[in-house]
TORVEXDO-909503 format. One record per residue (C-alpha): residue number from 1; x, y, z. Coordinates in nm, 4 decimals. Example, Ala and Ser with C-alpha at 12.3 -4.5 7.8 and 13.67 -1.06 7.14 Angstrom:
+-----+----------+----------+----------+
!   k !       c1 !       c2 !       c3 !
+-----+----------+----------+----------+
!   1 !   1.2300 !  -0.4500 !   0.7800 !
!   2 !   1.3670 !  -0.1060 !   0.7140 !
+-----+----------+----------+----------+
This chain:
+-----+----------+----------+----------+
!   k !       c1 !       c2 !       c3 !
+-----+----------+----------+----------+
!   1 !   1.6231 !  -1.0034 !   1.7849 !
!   2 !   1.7229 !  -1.1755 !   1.4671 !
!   3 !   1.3860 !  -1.3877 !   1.4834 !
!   4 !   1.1745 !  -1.0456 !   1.5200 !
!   5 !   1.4061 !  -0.8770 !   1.2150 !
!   6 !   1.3280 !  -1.1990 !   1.0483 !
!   7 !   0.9420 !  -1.1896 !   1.1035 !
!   8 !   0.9500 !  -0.8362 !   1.0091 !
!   9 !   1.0972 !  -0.8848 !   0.6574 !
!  10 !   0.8738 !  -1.2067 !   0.6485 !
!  11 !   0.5297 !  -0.9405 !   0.6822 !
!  12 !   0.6875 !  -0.6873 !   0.4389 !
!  13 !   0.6997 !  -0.9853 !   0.1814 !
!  14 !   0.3785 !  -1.0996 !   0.2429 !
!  15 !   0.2073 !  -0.7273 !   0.1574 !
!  16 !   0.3895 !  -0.6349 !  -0.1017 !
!  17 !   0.3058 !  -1.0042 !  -0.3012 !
!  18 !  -0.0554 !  -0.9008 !  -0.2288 !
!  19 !  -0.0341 !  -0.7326 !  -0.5841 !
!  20 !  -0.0276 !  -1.0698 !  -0.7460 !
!  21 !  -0.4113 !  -1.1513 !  -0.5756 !
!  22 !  -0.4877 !  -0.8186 !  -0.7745 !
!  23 !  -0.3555 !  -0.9672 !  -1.1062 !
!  24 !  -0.5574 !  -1.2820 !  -1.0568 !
!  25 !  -0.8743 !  -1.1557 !  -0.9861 !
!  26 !  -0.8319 !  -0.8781 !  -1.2670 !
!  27 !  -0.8015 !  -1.2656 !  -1.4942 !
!  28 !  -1.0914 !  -1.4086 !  -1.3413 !
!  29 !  -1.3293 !  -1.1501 !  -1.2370 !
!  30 !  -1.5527 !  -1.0187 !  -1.5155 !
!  31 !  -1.5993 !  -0.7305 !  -1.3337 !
!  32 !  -1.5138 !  -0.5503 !  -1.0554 !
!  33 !  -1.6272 !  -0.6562 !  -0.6572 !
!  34 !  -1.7119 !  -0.3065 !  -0.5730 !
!  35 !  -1.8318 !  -0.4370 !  -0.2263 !
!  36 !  -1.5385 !  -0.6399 !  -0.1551 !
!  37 !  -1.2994 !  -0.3679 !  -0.2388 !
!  38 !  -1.5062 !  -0.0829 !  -0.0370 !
!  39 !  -1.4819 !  -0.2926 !   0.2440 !
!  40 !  -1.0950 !  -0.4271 !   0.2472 !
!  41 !  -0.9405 !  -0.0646 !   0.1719 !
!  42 !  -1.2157 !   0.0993 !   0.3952 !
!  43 !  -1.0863 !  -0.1777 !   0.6218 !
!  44 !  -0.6710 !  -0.1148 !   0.5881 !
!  45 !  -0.7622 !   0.2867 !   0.6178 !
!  46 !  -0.9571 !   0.1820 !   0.9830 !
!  47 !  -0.6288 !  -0.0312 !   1.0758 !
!  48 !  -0.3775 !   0.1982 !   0.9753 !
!  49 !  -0.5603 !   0.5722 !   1.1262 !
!  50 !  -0.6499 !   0.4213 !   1.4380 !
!  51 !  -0.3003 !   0.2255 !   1.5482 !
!  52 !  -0.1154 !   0.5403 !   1.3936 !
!  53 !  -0.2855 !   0.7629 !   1.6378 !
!  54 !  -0.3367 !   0.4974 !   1.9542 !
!  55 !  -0.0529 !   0.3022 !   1.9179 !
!  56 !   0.2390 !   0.4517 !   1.6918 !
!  57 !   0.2372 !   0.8256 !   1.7621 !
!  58 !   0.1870 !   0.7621 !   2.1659 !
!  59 !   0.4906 !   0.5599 !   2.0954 !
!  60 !   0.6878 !   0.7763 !   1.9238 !
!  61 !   0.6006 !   1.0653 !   2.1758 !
!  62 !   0.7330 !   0.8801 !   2.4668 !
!  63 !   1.0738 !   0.7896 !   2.3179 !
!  64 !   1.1317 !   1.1139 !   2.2706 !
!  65 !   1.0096 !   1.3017 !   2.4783 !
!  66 !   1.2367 !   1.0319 !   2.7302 !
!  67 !   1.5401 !   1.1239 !   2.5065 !
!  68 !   1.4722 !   1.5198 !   2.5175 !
!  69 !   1.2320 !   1.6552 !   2.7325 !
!  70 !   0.8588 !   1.6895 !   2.7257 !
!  71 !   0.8398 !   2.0468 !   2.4994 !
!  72 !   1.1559 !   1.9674 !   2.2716 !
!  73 !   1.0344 !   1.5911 !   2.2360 !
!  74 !   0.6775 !   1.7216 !   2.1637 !
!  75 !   0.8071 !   1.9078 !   1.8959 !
!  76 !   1.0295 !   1.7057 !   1.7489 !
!  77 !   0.7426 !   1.4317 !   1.7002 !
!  78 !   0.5093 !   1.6362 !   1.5880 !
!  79 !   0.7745 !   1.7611 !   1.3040 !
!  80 !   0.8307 !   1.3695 !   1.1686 !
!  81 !   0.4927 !   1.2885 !   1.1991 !
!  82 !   0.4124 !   1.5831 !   0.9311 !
!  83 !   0.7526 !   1.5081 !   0.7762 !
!  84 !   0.6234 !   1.1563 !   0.6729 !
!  85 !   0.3180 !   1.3130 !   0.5450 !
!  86 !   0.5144 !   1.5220 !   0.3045 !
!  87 !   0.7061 !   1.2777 !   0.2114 !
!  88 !   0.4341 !   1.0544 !   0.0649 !
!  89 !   0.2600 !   1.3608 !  -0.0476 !
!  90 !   0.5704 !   1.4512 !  -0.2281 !
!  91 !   0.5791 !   1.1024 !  -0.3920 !
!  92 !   0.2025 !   1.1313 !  -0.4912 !
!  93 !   0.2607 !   1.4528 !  -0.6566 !
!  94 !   0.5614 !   1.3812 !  -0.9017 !
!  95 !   0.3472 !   1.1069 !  -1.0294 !
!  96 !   0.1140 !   1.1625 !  -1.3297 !
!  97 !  -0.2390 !   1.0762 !  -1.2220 !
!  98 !  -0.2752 !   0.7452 !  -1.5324 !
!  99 !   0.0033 !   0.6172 !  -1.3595 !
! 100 !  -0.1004 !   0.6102 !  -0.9855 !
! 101 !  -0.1531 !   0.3324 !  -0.8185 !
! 102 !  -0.4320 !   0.4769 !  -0.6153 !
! 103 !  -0.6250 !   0.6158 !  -0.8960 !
! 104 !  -0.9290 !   0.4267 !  -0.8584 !
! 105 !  -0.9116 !   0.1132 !  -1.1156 !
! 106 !  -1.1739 !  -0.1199 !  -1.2786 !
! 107 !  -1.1392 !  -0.4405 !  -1.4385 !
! 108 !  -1.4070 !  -0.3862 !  -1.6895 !
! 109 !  -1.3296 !  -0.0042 !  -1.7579 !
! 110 !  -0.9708 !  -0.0978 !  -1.8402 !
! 111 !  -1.0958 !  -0.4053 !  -2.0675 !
! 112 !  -1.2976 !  -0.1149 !  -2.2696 !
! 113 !  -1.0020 !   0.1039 !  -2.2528 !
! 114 !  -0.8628 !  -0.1803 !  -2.4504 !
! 115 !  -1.1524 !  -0.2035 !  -2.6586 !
! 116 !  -1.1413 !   0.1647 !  -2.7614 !
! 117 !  -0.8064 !   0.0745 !  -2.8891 !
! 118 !  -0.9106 !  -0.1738 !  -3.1445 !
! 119 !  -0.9588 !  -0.4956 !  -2.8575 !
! 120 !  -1.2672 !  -0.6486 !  -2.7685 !
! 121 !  -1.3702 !  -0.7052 !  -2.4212 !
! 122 !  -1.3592 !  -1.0420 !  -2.4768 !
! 123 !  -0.9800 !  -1.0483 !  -2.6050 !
! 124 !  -0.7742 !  -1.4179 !  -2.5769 !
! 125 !  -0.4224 !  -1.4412 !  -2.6772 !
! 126 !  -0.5361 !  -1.4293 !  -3.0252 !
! 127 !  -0.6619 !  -1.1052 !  -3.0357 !
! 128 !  -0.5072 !  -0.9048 !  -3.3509 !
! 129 !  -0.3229 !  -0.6050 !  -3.1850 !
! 130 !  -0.1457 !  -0.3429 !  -3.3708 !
! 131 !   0.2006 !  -0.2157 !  -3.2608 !
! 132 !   0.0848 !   0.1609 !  -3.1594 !
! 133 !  -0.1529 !  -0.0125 !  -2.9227 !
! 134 !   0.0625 !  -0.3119 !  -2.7775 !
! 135 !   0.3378 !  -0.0116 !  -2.7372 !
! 136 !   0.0998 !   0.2006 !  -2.5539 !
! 137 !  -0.0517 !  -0.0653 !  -2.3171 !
! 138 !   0.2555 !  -0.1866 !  -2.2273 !
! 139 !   0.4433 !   0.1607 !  -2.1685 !
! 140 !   0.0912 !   0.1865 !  -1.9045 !
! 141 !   0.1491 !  -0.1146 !  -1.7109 !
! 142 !   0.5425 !  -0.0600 !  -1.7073 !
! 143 !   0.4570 !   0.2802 !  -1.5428 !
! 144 !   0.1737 !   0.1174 !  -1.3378 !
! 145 !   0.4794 !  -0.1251 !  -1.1993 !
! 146 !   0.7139 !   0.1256 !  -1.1368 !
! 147 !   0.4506 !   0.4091 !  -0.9230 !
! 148 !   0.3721 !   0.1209 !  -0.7255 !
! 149 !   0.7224 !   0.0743 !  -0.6812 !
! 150 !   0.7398 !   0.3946 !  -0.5562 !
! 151 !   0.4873 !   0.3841 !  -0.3269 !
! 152 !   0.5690 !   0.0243 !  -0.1544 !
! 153 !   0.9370 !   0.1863 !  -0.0777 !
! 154 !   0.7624 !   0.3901 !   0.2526 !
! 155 !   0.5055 !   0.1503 !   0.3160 !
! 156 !   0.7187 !  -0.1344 !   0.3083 !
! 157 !   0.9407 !   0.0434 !   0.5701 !
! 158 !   0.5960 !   0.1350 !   0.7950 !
! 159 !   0.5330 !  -0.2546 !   0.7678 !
! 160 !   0.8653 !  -0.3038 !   0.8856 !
! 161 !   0.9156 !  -0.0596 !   1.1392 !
! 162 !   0.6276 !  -0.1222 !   1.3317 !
! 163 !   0.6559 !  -0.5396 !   1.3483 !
! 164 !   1.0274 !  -0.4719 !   1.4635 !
! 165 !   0.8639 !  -0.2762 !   1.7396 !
! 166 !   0.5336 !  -0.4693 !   1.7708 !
! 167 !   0.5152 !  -0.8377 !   1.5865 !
! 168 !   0.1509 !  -0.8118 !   1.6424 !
! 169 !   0.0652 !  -0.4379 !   1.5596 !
! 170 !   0.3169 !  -0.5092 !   1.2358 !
! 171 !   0.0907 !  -0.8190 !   1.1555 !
! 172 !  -0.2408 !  -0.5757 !   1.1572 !
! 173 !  -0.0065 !  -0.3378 !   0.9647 !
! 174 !   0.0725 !  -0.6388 !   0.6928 !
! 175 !  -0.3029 !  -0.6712 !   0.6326 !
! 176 !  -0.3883 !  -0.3525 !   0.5839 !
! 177 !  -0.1367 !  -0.2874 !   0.3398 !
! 178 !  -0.1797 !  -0.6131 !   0.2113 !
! 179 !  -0.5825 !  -0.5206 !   0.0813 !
! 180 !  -0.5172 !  -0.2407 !  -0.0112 !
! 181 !  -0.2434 !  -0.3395 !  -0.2836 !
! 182 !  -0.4760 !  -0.5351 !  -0.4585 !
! 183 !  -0.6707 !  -0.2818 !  -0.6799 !
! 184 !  -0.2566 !  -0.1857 !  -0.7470 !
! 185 !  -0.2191 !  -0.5552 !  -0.8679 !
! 186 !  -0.5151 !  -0.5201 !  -1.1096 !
! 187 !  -0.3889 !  -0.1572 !  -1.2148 !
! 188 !  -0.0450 !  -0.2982 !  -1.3391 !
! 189 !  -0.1750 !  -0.6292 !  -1.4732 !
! 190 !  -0.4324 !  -0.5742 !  -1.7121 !
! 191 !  -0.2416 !  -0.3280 !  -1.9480 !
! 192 !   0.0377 !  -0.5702 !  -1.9698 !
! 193 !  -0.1976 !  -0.8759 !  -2.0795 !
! 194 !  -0.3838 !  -0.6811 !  -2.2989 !
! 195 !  -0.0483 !  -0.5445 !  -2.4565 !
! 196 !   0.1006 !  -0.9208 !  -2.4697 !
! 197 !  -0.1564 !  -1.1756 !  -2.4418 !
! 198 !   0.0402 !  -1.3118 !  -2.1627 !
! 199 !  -0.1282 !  -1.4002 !  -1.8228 !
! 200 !   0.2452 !  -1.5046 !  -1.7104 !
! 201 !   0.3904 !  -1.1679 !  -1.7909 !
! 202 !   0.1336 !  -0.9757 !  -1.6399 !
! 203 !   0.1373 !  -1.1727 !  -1.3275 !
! 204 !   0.5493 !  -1.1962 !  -1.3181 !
! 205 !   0.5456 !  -0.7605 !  -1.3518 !
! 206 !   0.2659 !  -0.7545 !  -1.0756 !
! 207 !   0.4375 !  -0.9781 !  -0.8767 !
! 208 !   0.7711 !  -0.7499 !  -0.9187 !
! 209 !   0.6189 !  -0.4133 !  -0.8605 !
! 210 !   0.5398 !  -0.5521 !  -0.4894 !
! 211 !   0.8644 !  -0.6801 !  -0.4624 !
! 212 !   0.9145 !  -0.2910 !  -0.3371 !
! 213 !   0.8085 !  -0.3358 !  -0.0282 !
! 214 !   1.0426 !  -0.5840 !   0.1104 !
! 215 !   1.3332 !  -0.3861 !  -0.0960 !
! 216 !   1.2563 !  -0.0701 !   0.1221 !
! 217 !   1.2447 !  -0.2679 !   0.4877 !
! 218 !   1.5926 !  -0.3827 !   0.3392 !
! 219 !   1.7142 !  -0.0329 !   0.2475 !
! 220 !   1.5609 !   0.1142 !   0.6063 !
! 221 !   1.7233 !  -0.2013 !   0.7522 !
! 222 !   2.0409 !  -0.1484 !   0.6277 !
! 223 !   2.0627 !   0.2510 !   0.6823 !
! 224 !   1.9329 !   0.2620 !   0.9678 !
! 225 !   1.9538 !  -0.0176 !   1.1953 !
! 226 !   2.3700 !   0.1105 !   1.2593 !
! 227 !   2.2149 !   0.4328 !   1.4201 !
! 228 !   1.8965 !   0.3222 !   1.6098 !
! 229 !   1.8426 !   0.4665 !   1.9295 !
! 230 !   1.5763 !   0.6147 !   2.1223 !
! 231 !   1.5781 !   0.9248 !   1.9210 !
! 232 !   1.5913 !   0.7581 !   1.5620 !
! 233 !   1.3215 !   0.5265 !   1.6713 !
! 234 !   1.1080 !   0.7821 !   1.7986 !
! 235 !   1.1169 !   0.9776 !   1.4759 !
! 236 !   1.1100 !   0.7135 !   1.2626 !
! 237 !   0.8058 !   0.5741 !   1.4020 !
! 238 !   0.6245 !   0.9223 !   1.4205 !
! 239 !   0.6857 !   0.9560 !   1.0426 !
! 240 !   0.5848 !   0.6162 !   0.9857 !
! 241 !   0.2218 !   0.7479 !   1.1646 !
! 242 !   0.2275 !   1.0231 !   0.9140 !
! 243 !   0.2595 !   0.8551 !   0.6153 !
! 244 !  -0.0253 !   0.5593 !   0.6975 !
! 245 !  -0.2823 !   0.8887 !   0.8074 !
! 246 !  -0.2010 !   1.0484 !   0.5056 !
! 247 !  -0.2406 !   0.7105 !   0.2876 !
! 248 !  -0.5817 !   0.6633 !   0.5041 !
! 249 !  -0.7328 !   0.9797 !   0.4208 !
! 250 !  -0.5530 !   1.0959 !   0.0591 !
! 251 !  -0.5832 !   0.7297 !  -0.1113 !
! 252 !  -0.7827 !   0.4140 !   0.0808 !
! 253 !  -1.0866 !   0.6257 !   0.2197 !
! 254 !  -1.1610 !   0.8287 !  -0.0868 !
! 255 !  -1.1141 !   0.5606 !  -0.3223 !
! 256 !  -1.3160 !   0.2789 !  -0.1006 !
! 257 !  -1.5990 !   0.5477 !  -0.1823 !
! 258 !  -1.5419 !   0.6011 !  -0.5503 !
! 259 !  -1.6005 !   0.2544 !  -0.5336 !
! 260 !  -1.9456 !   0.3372 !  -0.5250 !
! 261 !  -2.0118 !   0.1948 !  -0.2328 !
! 262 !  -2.0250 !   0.4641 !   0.0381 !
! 263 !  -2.1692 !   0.2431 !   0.3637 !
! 264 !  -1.9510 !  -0.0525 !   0.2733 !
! 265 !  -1.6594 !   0.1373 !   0.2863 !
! 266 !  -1.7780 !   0.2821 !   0.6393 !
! 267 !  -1.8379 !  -0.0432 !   0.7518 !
! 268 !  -1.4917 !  -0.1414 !   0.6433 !
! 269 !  -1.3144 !   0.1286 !   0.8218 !
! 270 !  -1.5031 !   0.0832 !   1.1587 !
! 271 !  -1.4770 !  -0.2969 !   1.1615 !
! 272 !  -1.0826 !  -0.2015 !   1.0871 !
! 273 !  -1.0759 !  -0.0039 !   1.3843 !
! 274 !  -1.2641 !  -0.2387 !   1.6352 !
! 275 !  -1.0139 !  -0.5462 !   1.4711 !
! 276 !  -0.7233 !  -0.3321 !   1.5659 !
! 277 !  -0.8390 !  -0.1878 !   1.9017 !
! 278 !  -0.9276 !  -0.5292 !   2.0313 !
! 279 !  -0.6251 !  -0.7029 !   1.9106 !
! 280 !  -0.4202 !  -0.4293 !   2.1194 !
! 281 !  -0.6267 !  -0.4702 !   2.4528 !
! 282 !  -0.6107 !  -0.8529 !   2.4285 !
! 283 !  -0.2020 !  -0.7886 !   2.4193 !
! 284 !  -0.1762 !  -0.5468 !   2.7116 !
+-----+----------+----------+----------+
């Protein structure tokens, strides 16, 4: 058990440093892979619908409806599934649109956001900034840092939750999450290098902001691992469904489209599905 708790903290790490990839392609990219990310978050919303609705909430049915019957067990799974939904919808909602981490994000767009502002596109370290900008860039990536925050908190404790379970359906988890936090990475580290002229800052926030999801498998850890039983588990892992379908369909799909790239994203979010369906028939 310790190895598995271990393993599970060990995935949560892994996603949530996925940010920093964002902050180094959002360096090195002059603009933005519109392919590549259509594909991975069309890819993470494939991973995350279909094992949430074949593998999680089957799951979470069972335990309960072993703990309390097959109508009161129904019903109480069905009530955390759309609990977790609102939860995450809640979260979305108290948090202005500039400063959402899903709001779809381009590396060049941003870089003439910073132009507008009295940067070139082609800013170094030397570029002249004045304060009002610098303070205003800055206060945008802080904010970036702390939504993602946020949003890592539940999704660190999906991650976690299911790889406790499942090592191998918490490793598909990992991924998905892992993809689809790097257009976050790019969101939070491009108004902080613009605002300071420091790749090392930027990266060191982006890096931090992911830090979240490990911090909320240690909170859910901590809270909850003193009262686990059938029944927790059960609605803990139905809610855990509900917040990766609502991620899937409010966040990954729509923005693997806005993309621009329609089919890729498709592509993406079949592929996701056959990845995760065969991976689960090749553990039965």
């Amino acid at each position: 058990m310790d190895s598995t708790i271990l393993f599970a903290f060990l995935l949560t790490l892994f996603a949530g440093l996925a940010t920093g990839i964002g902050s180094m392609i959002a360096f090195f990219a002059k603009r933005t892979n519109t392919a590549f990310l259509s594909v991975s978050l069309g890819f993470s919303g494939g991973v995350m619908i279909y094992v949430s609705f074949v593998e999680i909430f089957p799951k979470a049915l069972t335990e309960l409806v072993g703990a309390h019957g097959q109508q009161q067990g129904t019903i109480y799974t069905v009530l955390a599934f759309f609990t977790g939904m609102l939860v995450i919808g809640l979260i979305d909602k108290f948090i202005p649109s500039p400063e959402n981490p899903h709001e779809v994000k381009f590396v060049e767009s941003m870089q003439n956001d910073a132009s507008s502002h009295e940067l070139a596109t082609t800013a170094t370290e030397q570029t002249p900034i004045n304060t009002e900008t610098k303070q205003r860039l800055q206060k945008m990536g802080v904010f970036m840092a702390l939504a993602i925050g946020i949003h890592n908190f539940p999704e660190g404790l999906a991650t976690f939750v299911s790889a406790l379970d499942d090592p191998a359906v918490g490793l598909a988890i990992a991924i998905a999450i892992a993809l689809h936090n790097i257009p976050e990475g790019i969101a939070v580290s491009v108004p902080i290098y613009y605002a300071t002229g420091s790749r090392k800052k930027a990266l060191k926030l982006s890096f931090l902001s992911g830090l979240a999801e490990p911090a909320g498998a240690l909170i859910g850890f901590l809270i909850l691992m003193p009262f686990l039983n059938d029944t927790v588990f059960g609605l803990l892992f139905a809610a855990v469904g509900g917040i990766m379908v609502f991620i899937s369909l409010d966040e990954l799909l729509p923005a693997a489209r806005e993309y621009g790239r329609a089919h890729h994203a498709m592509y993406g979010m079949v592929a996701g599905m056959i990845v995760m369906a065969t991976s689960l028939i090749l553990l039965m």
